[in-house]
C-alpha positions in Angstrom: 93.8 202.0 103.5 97.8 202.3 102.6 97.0 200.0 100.1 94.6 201.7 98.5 96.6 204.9 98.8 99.4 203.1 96.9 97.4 201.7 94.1 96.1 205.3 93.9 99.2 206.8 93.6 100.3 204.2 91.1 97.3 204.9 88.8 98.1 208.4 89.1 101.8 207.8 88.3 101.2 205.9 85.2 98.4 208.2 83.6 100.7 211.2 84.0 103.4 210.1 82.2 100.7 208.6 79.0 99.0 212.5 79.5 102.2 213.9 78.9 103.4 212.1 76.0 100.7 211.7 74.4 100.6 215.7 74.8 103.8 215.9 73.8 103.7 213.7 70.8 100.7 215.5 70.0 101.8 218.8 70.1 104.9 218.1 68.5 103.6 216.4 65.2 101.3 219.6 64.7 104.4 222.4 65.0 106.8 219.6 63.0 106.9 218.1 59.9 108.3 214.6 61.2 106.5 211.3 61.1 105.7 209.3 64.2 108.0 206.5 63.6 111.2 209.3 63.2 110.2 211.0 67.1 113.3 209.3 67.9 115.4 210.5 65.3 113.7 214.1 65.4 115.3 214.0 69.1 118.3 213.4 68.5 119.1 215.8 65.8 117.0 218.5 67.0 120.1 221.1 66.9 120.2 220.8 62.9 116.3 220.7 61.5 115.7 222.7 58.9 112.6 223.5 60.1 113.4 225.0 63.9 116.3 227.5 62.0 113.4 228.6 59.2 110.7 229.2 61.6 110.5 232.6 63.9 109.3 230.4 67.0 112.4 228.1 67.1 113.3 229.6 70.8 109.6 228.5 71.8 109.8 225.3 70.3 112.6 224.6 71.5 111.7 225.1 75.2 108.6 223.1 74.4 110.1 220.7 73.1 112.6 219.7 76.2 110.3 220.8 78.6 107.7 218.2 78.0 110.5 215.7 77.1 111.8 216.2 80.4 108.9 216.1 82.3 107.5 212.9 80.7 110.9 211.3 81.0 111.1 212.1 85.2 107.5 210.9 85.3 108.5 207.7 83.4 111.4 207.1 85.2 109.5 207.7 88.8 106.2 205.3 88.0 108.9 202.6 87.1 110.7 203.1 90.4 108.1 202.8 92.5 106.7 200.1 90.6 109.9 198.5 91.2 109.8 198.9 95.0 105.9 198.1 95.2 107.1 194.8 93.5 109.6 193.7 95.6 107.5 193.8 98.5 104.7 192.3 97.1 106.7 189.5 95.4 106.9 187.6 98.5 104.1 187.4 99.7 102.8 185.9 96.4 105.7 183.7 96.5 104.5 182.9 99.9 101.2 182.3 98.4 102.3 180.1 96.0 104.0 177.7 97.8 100.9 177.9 100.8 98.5 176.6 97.1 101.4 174.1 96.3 101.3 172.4 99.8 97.9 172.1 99.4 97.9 170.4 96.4 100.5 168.3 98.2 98.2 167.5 101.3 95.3 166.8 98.3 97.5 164.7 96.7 98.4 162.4 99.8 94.7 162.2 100.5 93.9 160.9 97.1 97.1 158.8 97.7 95.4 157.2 100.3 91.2 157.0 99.4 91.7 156.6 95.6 91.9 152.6 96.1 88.4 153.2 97.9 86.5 155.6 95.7 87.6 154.4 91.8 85.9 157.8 90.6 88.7 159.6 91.8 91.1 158.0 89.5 90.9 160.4 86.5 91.3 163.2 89.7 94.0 161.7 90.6 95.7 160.7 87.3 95.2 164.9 86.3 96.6 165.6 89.5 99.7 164.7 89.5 101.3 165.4 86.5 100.0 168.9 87.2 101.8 168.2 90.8 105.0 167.7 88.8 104.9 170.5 86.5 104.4 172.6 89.3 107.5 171.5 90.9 109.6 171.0 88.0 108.8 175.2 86.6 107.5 177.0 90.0 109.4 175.7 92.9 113.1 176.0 91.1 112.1 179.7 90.3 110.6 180.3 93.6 113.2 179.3 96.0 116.5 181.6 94.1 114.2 184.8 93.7 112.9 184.2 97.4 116.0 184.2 98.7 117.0 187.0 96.7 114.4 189.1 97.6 114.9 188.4 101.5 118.6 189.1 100.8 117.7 192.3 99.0 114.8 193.2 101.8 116.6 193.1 105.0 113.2 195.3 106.4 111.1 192.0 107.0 110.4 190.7 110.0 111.9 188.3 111.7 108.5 186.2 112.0 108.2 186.5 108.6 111.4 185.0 107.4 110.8 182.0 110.0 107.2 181.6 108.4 109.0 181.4 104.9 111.9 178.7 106.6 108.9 176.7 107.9 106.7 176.5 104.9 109.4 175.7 103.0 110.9 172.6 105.2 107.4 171.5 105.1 107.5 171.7 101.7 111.0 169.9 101.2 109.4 167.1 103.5 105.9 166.7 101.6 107.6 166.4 98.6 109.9 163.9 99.7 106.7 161.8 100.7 104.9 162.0 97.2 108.2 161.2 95.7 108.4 158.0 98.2 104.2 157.6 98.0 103.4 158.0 94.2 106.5 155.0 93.6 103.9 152.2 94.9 100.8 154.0 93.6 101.8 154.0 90.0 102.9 150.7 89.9 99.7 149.1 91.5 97.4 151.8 88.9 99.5 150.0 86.1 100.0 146.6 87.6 95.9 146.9 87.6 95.3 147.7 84.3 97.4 145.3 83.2 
């Protein structure tokens, strides 16, 4: 249910800020004479158009104008914080979720490790398997492990149980890794000694 509430409030946070620009844009290229691409520069030299010091509305405009600037800008400034926050917390646990799919594939790989010489149709399996095992190791596991610690530094609010669940999973890791390091040395060699 919190969840829920939070991806509500999320949804709700990022279409006010696109109803109010795109308002505001809107708006503002019908009263002005300025191109979308020059919004930017229209900003930032408001004070000396031509058009707001002909016009008899300029005090109108001009209230429009920074009202809806500001508005949009707190909005867009508040959906990116608590993006931010809803991030950090979720970032672990898909770390976490990670590195549960990556011991996995370890555990898969040791059982292959140990049946392929038994069932030849799981060669090509096997063969896929562990470059794939390598490349996630070599690009997930050196990305995981800084930003984990990171986070945990950053999110002193976890439990305790948590962070012991993270220490665990990853010893196990460190250890099943060590054995596919040791196990795929002989495996190789007798697939290639075999084929040759």
């Amino acid at each position: 249910m919190l969840f829920l509430l939070l991806l509500l409030l999320l949804l709700l946070l990022l279409l006010l800020p696109l109803f109010f620009f795109f308002f505001f844009f809107v708006l503002f290229h019908a009263y002005s004479s300025y191109s979308w691409s020059s919004i930017f520069l229209c900003c930032l030299s408001f004070s000396s158009s031509s058009y707001y010091s002909s016009t008899s509305s300029s005090s109108f405009s001009f209230f429009f104008f920074f009202f809806f600037f500001f508005i949009s800008f707190f909005y867009f400034l508040l959906f990116h914080l608590l993006l931010l926050i809803v991030l950090l917390i979720l970032i672990p646990l898909l770390l976490i979720l990670i590195l549960i799919l990556l011991l996995f594939l370890l555990i898969l790989l040791l059982l292959l490790h140990f049946f392929y010489l038994f069932l030849p149709l799981l060669h090509l399996l096997f063969i896929i398997l562990v470059p794939l095992h390598i490349l996630l190791i070599l690009i997930l596991f050196p990305l995981i492990l800084p930003l984990l610690l990171l986070l945990l530094f950053l999110l002193r609010l976890l439990p305790f149980s948590l962070l012991l669940c993270i220490i665990l999973i990853l010893i196990v890791f460190l250890i099943l890794l060590f054995l596919i390091l040791i196990l795929l040395q002989p495996a190789s060699s007798s697939y290639s000694s075999s084929h040759l």
